[in-house]
PDB file with one MODEL, atoms N, CA, C and O in Angstrom:
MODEL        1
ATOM      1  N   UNK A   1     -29.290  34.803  32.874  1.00  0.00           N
ATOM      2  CA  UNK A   1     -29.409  33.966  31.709  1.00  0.00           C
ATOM      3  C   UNK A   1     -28.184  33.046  31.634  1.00  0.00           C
ATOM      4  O   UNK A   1     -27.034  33.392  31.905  1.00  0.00           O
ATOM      5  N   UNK A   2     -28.531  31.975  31.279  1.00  0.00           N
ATOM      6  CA  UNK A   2     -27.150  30.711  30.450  1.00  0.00           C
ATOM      7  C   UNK A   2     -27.372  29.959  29.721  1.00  0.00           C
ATOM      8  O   UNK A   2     -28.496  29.591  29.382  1.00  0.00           O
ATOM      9  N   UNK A   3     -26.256  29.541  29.292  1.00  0.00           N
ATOM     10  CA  UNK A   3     -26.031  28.542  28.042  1.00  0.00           C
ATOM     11  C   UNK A   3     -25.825  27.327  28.459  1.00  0.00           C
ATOM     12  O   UNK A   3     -25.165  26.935  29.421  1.00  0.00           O
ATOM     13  N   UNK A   4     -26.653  26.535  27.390  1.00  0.00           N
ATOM     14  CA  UNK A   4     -26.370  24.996  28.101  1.00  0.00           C
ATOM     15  C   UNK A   4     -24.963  24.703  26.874  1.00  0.00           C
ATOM     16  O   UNK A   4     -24.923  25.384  25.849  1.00  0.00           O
ATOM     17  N   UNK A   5     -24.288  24.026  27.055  1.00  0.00           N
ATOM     18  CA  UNK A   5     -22.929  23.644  25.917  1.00  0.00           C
ATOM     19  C   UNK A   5     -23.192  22.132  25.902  1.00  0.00           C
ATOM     20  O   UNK A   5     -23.588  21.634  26.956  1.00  0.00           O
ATOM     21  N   UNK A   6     -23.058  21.526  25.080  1.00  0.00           N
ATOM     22  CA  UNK A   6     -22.894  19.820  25.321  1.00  0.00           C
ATOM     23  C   UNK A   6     -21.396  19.715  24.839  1.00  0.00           C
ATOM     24  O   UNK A   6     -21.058  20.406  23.878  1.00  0.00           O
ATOM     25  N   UNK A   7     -20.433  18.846  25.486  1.00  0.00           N
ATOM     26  CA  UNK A   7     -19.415  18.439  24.909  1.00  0.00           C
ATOM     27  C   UNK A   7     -19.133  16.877  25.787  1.00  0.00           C
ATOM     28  O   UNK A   7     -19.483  16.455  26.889  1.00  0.00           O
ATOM     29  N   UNK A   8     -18.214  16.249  24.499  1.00  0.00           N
ATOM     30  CA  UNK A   8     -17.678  14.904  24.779  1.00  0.00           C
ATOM     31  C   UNK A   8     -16.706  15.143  25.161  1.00  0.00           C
ATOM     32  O   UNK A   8     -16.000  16.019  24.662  1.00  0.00           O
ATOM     33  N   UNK A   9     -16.218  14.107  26.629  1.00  0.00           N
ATOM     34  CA  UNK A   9     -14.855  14.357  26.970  1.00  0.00           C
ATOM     35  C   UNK A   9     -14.691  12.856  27.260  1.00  0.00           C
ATOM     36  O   UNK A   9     -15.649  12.107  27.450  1.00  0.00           O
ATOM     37  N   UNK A  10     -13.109  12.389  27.284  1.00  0.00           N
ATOM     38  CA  UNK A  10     -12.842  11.113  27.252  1.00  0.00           C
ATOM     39  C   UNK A  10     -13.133  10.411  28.445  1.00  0.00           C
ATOM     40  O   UNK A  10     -13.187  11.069  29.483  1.00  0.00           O
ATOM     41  N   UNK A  11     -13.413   8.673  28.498  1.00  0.00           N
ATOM     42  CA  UNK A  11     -13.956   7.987  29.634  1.00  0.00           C
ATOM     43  C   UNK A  11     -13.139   8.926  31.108  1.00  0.00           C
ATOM     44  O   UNK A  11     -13.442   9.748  31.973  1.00  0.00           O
ATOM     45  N   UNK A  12     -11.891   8.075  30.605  1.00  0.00           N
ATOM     46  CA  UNK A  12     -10.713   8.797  31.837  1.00  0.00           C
ATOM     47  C   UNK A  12     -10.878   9.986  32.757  1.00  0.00           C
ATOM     48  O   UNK A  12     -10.630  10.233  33.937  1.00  0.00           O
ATOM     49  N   UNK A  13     -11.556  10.804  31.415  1.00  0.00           N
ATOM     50  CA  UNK A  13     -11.814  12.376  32.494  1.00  0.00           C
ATOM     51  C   UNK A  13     -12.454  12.539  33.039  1.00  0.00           C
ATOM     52  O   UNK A  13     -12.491  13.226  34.060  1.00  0.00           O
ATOM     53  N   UNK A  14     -13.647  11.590  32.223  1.00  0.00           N
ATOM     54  CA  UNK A  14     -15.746  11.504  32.661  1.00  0.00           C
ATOM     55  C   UNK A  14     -16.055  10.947  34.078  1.00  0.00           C
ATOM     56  O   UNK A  14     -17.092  11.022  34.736  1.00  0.00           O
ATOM     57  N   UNK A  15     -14.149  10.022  34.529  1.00  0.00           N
ATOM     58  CA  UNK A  15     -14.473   9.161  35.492  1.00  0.00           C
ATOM     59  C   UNK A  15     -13.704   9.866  36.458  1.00  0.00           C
ATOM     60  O   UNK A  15     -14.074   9.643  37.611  1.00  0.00           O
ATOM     61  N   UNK A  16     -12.701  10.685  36.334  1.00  0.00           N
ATOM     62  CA  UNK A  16     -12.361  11.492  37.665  1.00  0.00           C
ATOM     63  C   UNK A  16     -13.113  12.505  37.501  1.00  0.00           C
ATOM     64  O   UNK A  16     -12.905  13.335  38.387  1.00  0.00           O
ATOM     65  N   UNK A  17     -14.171  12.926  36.511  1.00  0.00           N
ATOM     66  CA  UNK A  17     -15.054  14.377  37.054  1.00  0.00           C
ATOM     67  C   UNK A  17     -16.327  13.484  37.960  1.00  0.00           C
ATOM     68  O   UNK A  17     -17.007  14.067  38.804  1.00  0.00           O
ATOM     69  N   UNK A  18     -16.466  12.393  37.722  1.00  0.00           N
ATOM     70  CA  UNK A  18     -17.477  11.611  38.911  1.00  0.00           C
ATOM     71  C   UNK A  18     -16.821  11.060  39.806  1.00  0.00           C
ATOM     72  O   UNK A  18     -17.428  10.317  40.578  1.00  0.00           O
ATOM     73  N   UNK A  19     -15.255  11.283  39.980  1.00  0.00           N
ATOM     74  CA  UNK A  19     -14.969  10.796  41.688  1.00  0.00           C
ATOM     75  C   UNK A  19     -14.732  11.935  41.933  1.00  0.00           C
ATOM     76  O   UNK A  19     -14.261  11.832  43.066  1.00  0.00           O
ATOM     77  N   UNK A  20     -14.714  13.136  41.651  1.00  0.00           N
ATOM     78  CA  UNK A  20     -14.655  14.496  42.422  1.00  0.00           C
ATOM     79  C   UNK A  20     -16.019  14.359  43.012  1.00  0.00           C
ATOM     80  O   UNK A  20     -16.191  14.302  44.230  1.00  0.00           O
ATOM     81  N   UNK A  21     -17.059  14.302  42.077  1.00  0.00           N
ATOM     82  CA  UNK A  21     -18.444  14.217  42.793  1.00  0.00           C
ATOM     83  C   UNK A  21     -18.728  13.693  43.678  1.00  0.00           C
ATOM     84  O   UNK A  21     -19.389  14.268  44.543  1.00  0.00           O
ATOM     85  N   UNK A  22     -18.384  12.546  43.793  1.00  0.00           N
ATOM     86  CA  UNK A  22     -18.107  10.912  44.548  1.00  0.00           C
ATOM     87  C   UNK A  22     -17.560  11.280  45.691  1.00  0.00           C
ATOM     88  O   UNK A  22     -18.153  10.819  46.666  1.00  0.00           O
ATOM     89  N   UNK A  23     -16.426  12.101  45.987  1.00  0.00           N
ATOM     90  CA  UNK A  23     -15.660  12.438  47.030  1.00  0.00           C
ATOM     91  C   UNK A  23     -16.557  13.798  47.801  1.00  0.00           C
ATOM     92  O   UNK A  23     -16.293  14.107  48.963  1.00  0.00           O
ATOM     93  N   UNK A  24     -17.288  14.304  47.254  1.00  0.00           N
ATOM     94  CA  UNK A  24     -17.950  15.887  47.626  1.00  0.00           C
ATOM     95  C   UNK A  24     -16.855  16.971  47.583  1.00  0.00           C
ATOM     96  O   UNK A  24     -16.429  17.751  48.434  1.00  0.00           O
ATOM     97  N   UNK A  25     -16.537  16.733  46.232  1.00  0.00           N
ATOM     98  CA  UNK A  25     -15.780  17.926  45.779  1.00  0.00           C
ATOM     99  C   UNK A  25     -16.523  18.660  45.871  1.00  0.00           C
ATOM    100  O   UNK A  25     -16.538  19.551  46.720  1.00  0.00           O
ATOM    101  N   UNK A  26     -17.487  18.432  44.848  1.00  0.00           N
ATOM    102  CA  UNK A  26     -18.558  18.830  44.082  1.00  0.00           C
ATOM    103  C   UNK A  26     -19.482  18.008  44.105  1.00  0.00           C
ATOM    104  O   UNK A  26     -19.464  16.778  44.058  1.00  0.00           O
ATOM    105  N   UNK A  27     -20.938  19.292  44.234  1.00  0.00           N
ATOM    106  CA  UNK A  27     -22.542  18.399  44.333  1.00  0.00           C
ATOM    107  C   UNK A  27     -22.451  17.941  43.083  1.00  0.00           C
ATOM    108  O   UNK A  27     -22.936  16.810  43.132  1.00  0.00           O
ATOM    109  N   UNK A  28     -22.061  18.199  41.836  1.00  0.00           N
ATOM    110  CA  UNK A  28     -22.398  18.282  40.379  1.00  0.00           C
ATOM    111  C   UNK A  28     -21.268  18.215  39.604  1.00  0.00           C
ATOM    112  O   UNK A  28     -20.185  18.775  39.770  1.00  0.00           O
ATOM    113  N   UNK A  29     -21.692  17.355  38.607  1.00  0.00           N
ATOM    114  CA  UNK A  29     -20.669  17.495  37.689  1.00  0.00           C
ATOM    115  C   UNK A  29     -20.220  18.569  36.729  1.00  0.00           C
ATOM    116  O   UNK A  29     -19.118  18.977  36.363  1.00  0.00           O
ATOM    117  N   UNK A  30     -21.923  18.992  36.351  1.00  0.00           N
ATOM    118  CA  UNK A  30     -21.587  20.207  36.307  1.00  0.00           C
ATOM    119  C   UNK A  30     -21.149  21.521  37.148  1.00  0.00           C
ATOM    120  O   UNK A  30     -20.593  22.365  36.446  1.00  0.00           O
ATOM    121  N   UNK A  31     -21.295  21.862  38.539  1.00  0.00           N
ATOM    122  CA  UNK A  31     -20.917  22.770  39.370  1.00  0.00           C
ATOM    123  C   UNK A  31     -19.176  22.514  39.252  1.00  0.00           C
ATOM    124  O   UNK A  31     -18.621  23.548  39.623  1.00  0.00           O
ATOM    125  N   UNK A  32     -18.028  21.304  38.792  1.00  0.00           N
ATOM    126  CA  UNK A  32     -16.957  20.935  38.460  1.00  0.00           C
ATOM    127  C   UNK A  32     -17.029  21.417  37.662  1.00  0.00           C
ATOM    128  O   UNK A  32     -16.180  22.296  37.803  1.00  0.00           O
ATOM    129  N   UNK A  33     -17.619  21.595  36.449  1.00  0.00           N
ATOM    130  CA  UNK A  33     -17.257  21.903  34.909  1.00  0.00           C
ATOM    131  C   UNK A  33     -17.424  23.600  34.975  1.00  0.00           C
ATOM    132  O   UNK A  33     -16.710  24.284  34.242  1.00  0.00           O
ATOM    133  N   UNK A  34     -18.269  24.149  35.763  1.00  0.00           N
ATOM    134  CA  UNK A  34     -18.118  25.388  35.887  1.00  0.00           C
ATOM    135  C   UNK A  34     -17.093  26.115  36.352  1.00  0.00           C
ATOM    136  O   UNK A  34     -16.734  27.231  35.977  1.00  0.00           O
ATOM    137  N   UNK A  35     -16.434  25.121  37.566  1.00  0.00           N
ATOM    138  CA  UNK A  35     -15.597  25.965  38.693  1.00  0.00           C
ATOM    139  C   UNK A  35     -14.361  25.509  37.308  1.00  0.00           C
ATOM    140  O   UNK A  35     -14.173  26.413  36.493  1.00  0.00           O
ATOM    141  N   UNK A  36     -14.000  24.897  37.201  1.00  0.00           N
ATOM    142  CA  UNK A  36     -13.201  24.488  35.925  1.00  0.00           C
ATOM    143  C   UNK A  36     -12.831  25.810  34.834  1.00  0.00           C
ATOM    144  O   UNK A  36     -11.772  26.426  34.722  1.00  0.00           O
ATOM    145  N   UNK A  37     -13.874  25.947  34.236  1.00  0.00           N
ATOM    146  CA  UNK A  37     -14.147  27.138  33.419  1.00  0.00           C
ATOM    147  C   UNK A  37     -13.825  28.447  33.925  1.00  0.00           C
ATOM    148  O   UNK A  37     -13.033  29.195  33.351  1.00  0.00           O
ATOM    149  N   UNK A  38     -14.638  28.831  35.360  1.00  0.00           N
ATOM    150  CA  UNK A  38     -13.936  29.998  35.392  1.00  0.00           C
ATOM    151  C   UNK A  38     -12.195  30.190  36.174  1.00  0.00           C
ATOM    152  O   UNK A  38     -11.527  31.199  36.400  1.00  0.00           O
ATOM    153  N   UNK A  39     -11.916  28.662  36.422  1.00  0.00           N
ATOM    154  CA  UNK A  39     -10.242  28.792  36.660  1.00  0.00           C
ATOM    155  C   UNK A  39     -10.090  29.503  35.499  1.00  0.00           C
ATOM    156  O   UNK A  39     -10.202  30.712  35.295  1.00  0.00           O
ATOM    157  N   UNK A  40      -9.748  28.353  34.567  1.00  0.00           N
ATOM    158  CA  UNK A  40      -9.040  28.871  33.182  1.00  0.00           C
ATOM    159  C   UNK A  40      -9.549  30.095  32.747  1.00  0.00           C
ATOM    160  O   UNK A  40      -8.564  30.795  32.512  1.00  0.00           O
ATOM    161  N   UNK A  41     -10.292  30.553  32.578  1.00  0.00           N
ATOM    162  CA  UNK A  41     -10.987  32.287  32.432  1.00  0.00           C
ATOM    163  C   UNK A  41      -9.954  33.215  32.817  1.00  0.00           C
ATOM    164  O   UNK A  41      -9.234  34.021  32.228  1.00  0.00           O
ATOM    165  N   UNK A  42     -10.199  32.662  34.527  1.00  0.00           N
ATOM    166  CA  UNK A  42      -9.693  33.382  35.359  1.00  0.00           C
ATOM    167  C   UNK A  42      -7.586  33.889  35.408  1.00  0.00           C
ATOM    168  O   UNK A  42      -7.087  34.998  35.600  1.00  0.00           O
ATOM    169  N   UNK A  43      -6.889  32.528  35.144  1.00  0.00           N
ATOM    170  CA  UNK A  43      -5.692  31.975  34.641  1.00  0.00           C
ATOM    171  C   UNK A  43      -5.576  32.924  33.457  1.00  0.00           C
ATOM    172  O   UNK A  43      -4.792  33.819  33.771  1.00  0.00           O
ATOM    173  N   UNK A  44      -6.067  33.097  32.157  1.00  0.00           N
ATOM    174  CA  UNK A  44      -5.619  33.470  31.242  1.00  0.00           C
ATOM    175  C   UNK A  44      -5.796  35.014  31.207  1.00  0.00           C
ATOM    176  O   UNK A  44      -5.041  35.791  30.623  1.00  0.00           O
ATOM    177  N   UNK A  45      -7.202  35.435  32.107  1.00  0.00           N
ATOM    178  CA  UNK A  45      -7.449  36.889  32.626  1.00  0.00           C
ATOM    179  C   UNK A  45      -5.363  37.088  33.476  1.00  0.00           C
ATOM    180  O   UNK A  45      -4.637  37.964  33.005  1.00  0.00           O
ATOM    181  N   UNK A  46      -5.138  36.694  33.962  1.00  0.00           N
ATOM    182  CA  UNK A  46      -4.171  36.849  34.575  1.00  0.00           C
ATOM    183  C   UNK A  46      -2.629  37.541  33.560  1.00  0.00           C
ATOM    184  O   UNK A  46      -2.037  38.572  33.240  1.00  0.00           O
ATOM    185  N   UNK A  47      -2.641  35.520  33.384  1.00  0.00           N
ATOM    186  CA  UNK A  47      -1.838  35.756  31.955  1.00  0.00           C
ATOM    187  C   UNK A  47      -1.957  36.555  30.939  1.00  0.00           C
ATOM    188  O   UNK A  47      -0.891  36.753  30.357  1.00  0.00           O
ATOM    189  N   UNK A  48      -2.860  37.083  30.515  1.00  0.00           N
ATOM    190  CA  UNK A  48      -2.338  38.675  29.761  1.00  0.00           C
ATOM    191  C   UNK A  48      -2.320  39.298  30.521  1.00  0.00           C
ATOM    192  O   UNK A  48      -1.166  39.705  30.389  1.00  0.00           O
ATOM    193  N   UNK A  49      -2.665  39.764  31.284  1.00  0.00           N
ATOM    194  CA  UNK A  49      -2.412  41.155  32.081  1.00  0.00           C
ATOM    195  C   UNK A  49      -1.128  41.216  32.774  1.00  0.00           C
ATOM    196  O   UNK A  49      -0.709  42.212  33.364  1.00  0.00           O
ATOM    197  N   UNK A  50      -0.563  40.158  32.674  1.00  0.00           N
ATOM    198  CA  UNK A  50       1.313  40.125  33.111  1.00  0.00           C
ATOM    199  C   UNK A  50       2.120  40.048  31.649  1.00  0.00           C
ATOM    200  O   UNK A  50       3.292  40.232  31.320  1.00  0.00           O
ATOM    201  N   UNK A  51       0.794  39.654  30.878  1.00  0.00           N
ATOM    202  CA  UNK A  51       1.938  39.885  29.250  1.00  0.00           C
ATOM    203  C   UNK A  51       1.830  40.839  29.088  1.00  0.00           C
ATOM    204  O   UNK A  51       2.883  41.275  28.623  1.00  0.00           O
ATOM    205  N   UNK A  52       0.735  41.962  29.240  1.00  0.00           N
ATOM    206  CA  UNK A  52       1.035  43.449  28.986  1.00  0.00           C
ATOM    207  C   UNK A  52       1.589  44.236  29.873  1.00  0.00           C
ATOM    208  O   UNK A  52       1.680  45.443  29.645  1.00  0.00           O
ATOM    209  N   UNK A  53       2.080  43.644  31.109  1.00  0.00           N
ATOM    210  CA  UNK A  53       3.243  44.499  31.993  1.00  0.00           C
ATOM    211  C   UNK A  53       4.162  44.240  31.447  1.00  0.00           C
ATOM    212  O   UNK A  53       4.869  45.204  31.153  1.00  0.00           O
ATOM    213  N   UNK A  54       4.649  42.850  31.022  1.00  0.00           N
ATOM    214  CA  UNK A  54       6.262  42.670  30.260  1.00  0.00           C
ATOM    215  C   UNK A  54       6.132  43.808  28.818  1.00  0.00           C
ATOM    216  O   UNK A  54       7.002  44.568  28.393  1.00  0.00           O
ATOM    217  N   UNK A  55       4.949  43.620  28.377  1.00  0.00           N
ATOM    218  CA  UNK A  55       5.402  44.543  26.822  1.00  0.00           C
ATOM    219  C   UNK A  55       5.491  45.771  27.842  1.00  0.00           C
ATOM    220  O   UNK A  55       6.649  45.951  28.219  1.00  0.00           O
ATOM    221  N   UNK A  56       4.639  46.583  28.335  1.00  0.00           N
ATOM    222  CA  UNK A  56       4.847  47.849  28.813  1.00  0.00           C
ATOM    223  C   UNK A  56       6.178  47.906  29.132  1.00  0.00           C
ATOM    224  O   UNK A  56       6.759  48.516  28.235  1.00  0.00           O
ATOM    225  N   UNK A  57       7.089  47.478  30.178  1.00  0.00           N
ATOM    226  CA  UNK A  57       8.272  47.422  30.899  1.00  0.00           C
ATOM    227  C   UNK A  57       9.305  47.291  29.289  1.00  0.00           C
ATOM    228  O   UNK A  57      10.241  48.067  29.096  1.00  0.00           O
ATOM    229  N   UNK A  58       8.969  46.334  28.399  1.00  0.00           N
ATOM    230  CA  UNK A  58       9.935  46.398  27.243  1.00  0.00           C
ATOM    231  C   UNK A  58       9.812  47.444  26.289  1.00  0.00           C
ATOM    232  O   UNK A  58      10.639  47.662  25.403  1.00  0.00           O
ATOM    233  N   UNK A  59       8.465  48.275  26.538  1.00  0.00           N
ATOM    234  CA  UNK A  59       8.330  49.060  25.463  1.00  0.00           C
ATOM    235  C   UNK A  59       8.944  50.592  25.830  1.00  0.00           C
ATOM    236  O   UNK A  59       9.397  51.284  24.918  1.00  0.00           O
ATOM    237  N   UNK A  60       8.928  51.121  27.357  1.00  0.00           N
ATOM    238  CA  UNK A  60       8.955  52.257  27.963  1.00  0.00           C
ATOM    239  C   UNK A  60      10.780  51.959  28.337  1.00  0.00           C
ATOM    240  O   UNK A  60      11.083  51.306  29.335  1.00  0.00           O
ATOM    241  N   UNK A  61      11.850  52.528  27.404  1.00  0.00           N
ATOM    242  CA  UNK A  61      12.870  52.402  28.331  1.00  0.00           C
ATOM    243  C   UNK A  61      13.227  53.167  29.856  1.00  0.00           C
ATOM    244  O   UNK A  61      12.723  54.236  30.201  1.00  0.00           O
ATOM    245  N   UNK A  62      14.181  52.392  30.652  1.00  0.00           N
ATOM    246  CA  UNK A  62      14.019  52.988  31.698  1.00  0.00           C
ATOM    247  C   UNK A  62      15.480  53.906  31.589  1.00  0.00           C
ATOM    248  O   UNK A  62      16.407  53.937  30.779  1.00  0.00           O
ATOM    249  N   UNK A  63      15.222  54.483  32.603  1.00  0.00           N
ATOM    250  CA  UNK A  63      15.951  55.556  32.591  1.00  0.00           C
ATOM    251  C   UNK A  63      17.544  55.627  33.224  1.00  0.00           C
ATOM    252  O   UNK A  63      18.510  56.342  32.958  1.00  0.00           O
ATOM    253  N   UNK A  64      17.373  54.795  33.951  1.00  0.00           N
ATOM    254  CA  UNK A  64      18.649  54.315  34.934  1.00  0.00           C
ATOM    255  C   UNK A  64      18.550  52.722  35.096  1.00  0.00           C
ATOM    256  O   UNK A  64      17.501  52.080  35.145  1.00  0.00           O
ATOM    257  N   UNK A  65      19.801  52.234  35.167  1.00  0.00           N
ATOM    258  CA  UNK A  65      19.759  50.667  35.302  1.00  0.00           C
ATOM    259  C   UNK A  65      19.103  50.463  36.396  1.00  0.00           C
ATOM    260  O   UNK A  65      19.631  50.807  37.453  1.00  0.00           O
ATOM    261  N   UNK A  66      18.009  49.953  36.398  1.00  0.00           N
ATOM    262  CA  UNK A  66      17.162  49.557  37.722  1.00  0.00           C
ATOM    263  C   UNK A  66      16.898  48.049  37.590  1.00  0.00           C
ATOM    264  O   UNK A  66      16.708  47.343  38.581  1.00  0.00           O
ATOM    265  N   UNK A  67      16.894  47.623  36.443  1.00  0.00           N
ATOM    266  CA  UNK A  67      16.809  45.848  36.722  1.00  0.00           C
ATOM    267  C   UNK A  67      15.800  45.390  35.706  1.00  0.00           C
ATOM    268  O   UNK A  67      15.741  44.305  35.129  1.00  0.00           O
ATOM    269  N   UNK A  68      14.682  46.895  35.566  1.00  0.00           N
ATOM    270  CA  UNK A  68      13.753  46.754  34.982  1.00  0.00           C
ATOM    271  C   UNK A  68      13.369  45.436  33.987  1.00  0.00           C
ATOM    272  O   UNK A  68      12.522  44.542  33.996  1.00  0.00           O
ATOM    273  N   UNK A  69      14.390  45.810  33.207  1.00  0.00           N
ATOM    274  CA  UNK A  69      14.083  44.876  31.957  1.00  0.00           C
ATOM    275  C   UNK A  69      14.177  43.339  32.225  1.00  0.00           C
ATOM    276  O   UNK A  69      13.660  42.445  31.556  1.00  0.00           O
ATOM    277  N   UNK A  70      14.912  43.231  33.297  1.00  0.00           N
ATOM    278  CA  UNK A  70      15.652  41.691  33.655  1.00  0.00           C
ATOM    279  C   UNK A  70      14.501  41.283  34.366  1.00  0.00           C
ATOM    280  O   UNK A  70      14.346  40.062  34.314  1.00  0.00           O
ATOM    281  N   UNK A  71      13.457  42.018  35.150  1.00  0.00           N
ATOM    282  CA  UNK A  71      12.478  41.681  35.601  1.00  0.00           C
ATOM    283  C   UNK A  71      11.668  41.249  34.729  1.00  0.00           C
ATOM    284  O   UNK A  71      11.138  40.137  34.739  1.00  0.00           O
ATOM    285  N   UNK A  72      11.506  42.216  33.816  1.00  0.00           N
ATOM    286  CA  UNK A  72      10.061  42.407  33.019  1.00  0.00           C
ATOM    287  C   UNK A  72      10.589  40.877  32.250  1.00  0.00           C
ATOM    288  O   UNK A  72       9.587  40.456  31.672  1.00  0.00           O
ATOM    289  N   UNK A  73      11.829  39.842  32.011  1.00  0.00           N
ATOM    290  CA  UNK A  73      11.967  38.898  31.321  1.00  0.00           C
ATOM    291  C   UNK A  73      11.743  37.843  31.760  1.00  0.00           C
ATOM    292  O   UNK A  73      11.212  36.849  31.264  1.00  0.00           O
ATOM    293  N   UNK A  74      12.310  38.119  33.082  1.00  0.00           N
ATOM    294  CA  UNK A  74      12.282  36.937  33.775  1.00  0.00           C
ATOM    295  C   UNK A  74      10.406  36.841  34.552  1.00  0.00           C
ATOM    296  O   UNK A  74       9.953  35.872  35.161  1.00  0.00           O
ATOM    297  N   UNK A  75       9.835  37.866  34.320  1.00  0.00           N
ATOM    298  CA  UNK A  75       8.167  37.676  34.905  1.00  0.00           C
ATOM    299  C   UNK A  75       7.567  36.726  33.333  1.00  0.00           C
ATOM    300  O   UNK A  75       6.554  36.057  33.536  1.00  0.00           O
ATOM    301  N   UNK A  76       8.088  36.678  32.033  1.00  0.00           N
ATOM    302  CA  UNK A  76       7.998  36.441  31.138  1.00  0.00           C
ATOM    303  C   UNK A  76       8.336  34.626  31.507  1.00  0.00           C
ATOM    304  O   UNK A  76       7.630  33.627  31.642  1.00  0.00           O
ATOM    305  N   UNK A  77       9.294  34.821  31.545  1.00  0.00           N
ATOM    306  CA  UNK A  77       9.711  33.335  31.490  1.00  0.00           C
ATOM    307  C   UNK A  77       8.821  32.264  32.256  1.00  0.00           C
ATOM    308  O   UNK A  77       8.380  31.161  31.933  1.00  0.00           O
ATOM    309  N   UNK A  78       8.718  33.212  33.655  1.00  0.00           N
ATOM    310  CA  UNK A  78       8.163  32.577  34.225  1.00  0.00           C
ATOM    311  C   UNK A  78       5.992  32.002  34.137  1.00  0.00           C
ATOM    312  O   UNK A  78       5.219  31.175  34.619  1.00  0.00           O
ATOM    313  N   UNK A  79       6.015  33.227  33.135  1.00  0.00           N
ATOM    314  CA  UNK A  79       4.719  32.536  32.766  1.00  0.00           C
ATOM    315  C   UNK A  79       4.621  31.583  31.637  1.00  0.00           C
ATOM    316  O   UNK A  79       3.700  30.787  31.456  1.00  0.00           O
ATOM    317  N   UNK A  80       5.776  31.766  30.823  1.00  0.00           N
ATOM    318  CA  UNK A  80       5.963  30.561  29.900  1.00  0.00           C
ATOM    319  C   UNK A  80       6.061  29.353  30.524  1.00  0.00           C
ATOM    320  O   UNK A  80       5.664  28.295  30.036  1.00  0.00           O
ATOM    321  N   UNK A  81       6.691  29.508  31.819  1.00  0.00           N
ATOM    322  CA  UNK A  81       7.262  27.964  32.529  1.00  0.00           C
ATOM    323  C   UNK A  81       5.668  27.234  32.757  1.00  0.00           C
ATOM    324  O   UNK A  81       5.271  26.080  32.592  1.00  0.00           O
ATOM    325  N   UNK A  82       4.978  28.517  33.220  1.00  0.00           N
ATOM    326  CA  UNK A  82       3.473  27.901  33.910  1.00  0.00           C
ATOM    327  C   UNK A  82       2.781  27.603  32.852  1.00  0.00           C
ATOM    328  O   UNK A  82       2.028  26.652  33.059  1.00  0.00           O
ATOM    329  N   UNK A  83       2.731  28.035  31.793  1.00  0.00           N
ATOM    330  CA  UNK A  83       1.740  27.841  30.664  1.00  0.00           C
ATOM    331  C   UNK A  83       2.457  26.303  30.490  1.00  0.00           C
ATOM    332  O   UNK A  83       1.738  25.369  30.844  1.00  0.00           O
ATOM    333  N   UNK A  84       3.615  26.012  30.050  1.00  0.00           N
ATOM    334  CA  UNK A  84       4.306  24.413  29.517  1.00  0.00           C
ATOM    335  C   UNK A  84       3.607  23.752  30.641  1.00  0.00           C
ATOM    336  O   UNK A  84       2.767  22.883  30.409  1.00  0.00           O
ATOM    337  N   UNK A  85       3.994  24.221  32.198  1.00  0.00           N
ATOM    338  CA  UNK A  85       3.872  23.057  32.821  1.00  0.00           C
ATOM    339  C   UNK A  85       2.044  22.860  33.310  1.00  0.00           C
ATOM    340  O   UNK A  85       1.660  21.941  34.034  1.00  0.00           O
ATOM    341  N   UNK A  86       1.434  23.572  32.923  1.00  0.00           N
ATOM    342  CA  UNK A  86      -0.581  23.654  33.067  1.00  0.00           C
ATOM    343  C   UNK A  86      -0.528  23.200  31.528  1.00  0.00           C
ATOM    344  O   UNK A  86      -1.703  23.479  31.287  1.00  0.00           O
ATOM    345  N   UNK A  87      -0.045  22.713  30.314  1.00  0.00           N
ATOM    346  CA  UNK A  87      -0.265  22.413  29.478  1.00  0.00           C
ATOM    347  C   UNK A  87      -1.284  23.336  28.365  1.00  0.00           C
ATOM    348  O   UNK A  87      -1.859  23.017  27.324  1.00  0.00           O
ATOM    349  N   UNK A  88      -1.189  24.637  29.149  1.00  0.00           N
ATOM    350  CA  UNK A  88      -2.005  25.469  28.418  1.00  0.00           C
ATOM    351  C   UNK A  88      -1.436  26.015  27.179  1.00  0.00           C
ATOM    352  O   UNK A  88      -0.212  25.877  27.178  1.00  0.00           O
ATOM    353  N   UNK A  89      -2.094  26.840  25.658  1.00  0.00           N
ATOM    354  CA  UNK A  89      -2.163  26.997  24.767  1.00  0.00           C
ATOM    355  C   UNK A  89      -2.808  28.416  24.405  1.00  0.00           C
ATOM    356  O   UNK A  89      -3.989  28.347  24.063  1.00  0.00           O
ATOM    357  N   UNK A  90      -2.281  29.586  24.420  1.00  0.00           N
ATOM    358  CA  UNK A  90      -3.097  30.715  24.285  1.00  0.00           C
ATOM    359  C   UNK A  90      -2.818  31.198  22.731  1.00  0.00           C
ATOM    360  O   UNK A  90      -3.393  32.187  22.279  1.00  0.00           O
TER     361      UNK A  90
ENDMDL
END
């Protein structure tokens, strides 16, 4: 089973999702709008599941200086860096 969605998106975008087509990115504009969709799905499936290793790692102290925490911040940061620079919004 699926859903049909209608949405407006601006000329600019309407016209590089038809030179992807144009080029044989993609048969379809829609088969683009799908593979599209399940990136970001897929991206944010990610992105929490590394935000709940940083809470786990911040929540469980460790036992001996192992680095732990400096990891668990810096795996943090670094998905903040990717979210600013993908312009994403969770």
């Amino acid at each position: 089973m699926s859903e049909q969605i209608a949405v407006r998106i601006p000329d600019a975008l309407a016209e590089s999702l038809e030179d992807l087509v144009a080029r044989g990115r993609f048969d379809t504009k829609a088969e683009a709008i799908r593979s599209a969709l399940v990136a970001l799905i897929e991206s944010e499936r990610r992105r929490r599941v590394g935000e709940l290793i940083v809470q786990g790692y911040l929540r469980v102290p460790q036992e001996d200086d192992d680095g732990s925490d400096a990891a668990a911040a810096m795996t943090l940061r670094s998905m903040q860096a990717e979210e600013r620079e993908l312009g994403l919004k969770w």
